[in-house]
C-alpha positions as CSV (number, residue, x, y, z in Angstrom):
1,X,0.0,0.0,0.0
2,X,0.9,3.4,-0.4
3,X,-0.5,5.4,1.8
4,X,0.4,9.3,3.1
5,X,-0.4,9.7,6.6
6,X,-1.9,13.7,8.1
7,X,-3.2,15.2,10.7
8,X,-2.5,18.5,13.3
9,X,0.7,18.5,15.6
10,X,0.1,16.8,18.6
11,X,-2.3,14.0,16.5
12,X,0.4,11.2,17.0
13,X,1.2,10.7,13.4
14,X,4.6,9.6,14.5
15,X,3.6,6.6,17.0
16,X,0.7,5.7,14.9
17,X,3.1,5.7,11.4
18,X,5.8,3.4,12.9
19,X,3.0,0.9,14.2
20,X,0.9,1.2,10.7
21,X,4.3,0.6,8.6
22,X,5.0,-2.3,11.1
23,X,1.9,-4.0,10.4
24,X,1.5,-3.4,7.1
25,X,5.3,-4.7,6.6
26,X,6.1,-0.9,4.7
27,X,8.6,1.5,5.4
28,X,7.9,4.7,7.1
29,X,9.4,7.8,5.3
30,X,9.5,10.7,7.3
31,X,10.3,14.0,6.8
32,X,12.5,14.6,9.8
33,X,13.9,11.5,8.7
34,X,15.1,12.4,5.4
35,X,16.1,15.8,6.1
36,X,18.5,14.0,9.0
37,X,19.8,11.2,7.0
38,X,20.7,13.3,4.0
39,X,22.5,15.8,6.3
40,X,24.2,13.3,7.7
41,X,25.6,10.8,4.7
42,X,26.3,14.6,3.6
43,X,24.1,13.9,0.2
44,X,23.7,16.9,-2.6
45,X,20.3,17.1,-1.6
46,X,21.5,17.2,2.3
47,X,24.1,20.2,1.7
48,X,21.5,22.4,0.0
49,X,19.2,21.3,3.2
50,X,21.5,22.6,5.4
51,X,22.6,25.8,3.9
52,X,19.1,26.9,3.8
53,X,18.0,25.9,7.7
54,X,21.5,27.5,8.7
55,X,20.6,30.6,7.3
56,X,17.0,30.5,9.1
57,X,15.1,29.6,5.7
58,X,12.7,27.5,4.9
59,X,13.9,24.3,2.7
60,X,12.5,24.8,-0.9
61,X,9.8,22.3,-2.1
62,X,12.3,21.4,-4.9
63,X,14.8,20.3,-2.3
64,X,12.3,18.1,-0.1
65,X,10.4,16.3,-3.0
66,X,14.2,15.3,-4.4
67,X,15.1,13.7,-1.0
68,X,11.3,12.1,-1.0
69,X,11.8,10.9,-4.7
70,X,15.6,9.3,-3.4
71,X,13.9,7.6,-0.7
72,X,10.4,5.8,-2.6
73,X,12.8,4.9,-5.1
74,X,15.1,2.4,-2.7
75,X,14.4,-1.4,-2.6
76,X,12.4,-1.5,0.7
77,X,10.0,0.5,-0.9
78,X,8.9,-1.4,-3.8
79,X,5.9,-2.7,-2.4
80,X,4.3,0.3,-0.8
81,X,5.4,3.6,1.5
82,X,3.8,5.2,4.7
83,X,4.7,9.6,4.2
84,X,4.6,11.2,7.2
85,X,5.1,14.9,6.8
86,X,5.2,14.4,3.0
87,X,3.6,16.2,1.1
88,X,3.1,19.2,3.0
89,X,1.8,21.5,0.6
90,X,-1.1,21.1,-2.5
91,X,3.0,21.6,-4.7
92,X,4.3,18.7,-3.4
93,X,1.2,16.7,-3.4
94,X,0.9,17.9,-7.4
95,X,4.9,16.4,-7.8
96,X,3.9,13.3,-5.7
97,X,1.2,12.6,-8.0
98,X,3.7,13.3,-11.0
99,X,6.3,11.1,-9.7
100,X,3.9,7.7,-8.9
101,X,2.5,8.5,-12.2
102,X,5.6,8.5,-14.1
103,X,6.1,4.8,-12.6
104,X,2.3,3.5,-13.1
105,X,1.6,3.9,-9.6
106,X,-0.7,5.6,-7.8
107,X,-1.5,6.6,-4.1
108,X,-3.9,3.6,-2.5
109,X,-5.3,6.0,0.5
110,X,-4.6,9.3,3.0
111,X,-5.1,8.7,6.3
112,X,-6.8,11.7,7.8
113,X,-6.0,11.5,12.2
114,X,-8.8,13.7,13.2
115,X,-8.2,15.8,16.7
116,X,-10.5,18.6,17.9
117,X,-8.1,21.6,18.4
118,X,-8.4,21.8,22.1
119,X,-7.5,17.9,22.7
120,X,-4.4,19.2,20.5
121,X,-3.5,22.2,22.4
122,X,-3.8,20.0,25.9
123,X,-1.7,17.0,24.3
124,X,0.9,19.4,23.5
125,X,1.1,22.3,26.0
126,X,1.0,19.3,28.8
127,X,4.3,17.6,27.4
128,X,7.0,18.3,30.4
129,X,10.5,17.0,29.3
130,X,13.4,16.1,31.5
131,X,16.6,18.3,31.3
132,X,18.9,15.4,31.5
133,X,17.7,13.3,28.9
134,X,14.6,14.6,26.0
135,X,13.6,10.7,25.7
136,X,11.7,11.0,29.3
137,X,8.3,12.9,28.8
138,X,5.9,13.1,31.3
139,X,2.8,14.9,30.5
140,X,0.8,17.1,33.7
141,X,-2.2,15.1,33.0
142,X,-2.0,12.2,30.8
143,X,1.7,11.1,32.4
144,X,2.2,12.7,35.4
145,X,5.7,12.1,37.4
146,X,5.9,10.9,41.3
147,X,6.8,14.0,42.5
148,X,6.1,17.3,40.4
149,X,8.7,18.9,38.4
150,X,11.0,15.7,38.3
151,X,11.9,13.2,36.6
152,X,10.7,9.4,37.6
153,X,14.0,8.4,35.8
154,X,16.8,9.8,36.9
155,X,15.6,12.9,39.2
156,X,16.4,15.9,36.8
157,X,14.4,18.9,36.1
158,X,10.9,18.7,33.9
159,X,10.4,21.5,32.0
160,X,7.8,23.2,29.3
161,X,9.9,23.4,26.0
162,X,9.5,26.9,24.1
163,X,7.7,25.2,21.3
164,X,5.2,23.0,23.5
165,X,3.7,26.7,24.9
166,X,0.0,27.0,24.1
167,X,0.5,30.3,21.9
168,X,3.6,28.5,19.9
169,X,0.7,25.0,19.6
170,X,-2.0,27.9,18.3
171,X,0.7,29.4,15.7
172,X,1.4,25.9,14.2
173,X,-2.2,25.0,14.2
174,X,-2.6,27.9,11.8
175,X,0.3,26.7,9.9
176,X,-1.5,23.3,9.4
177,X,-4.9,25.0,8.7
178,X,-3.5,27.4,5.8
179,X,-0.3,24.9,4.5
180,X,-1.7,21.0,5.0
181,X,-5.5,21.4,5.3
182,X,-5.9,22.2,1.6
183,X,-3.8,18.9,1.0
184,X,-6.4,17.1,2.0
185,X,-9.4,18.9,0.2
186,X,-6.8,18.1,-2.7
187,X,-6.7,14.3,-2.1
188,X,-10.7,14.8,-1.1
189,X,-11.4,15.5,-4.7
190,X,-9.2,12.2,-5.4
191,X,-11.7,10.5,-3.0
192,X,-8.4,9.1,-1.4
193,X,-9.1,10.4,2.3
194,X,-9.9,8.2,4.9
195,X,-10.5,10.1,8.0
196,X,-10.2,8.4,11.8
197,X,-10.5,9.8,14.9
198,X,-7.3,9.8,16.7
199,X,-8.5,10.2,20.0
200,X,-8.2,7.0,23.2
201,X,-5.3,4.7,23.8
202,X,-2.8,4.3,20.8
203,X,-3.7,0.7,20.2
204,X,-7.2,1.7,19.8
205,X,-6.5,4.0,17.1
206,X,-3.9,1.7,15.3
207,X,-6.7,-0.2,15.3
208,X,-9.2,2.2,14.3
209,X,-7.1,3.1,11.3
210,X,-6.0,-0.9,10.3
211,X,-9.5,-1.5,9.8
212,X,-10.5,1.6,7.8
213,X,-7.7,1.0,5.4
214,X,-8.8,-1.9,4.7
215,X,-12.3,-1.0,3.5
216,X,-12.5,-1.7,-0.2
């Protein structure tokens, strides 16, 4: 299958991507992904990457659908893809479209995780990560340590990264409403979108989403 994966920050695309691509025995391609391995095998595509994030500036479309392109086109990928983060705009869902084309293939579904904003602004804003170590998260509500403000791991400092603040979560979420939500209208005219809800336990919505992709 080859299936591109949306939804708003805080929707767990990336939990619920790796567990999809698991069970459906396909590779996940992330964007974070290929932007970090192509910086750091120091690819062509990698160095004009970095010199545009380095100087504060957004990596052209050109740039991103090149690395995306690199990456569908490698062995594991034969039978089928999950995108996560890819395409991120209606101009790289237009050279997606060009590029499966050009090798008879086509997009099978896009997998819609559907979050009401306040769930996402909660998920988010709550998130409290430890000093010492970013892999220990606790969240104020969902995850909440022994003892407040530190961590069950190995005792250092919890704290509210810049970018988990409520009015940073609000600012993306407009990102996603003006850049990705017209992605899916795109792929809605397509009548490719499946759409989930992505709230309850993970396995429920691994679940949740198994079973609507499977729907002939």
């Amino acid at each position: 299958m080859r299936i591109v994966l949306v939804g708003p920050p805080g929707a767990g695309k990336g939990t619920q991507a790796a567990f999809l691509a698991k069970n459906l025995g396909i590779p996940h391609i992330s964007t974070g992904d290929l932007f970090r391995a192509n910086i750091s095998q120091g690819t062509e595509l990698g160095k004009q990457a970095k010199a545009y994030m380095d100087a504060g500036n957004l990596v052209p479309d050109e740039v991103t659908i090149g690395m995306a392109k690199d990456r569908m086109e490698q062995p594991d990928a034969a039978n089928g893809f999950l995108l996560d983060g890819f395409p991120r705009n209606v101009s790289q869902a237009e050279a997606l479209d060009e590029m499966l084309k050009a090798e008879g293939m086509k997009l099978d579904a896009v997998l819609d995780l559907e979050v009401p904003e306040d769930e996402v602004v909660k998920r988010i804003a709550g998130r409290r990560i430890c000093r010492n170590d970013s892999s220990h998260v606790f969240h104020v509500t969902y995850k909440q340590p022994k003892s407040q403000g530190v961590c069950d791991v190995c005792g250092g400092e919890l704290y509210q990264r810049d970018d988990d603040s409520e009015d940073t979560v609000r600012k993306r979420l407009e990102v996603y409403h003006s850049q990705t939500e017209p992605v899916i209208d795109y792929y809605k005219s397509q009548g490719l979108v499946v759409t989930i809800s992505a709230l309850g336990k993970v396995e429920e919505v691994t679940k949740r989403a198994m079973e609507a992709l499977s729907r002939p």
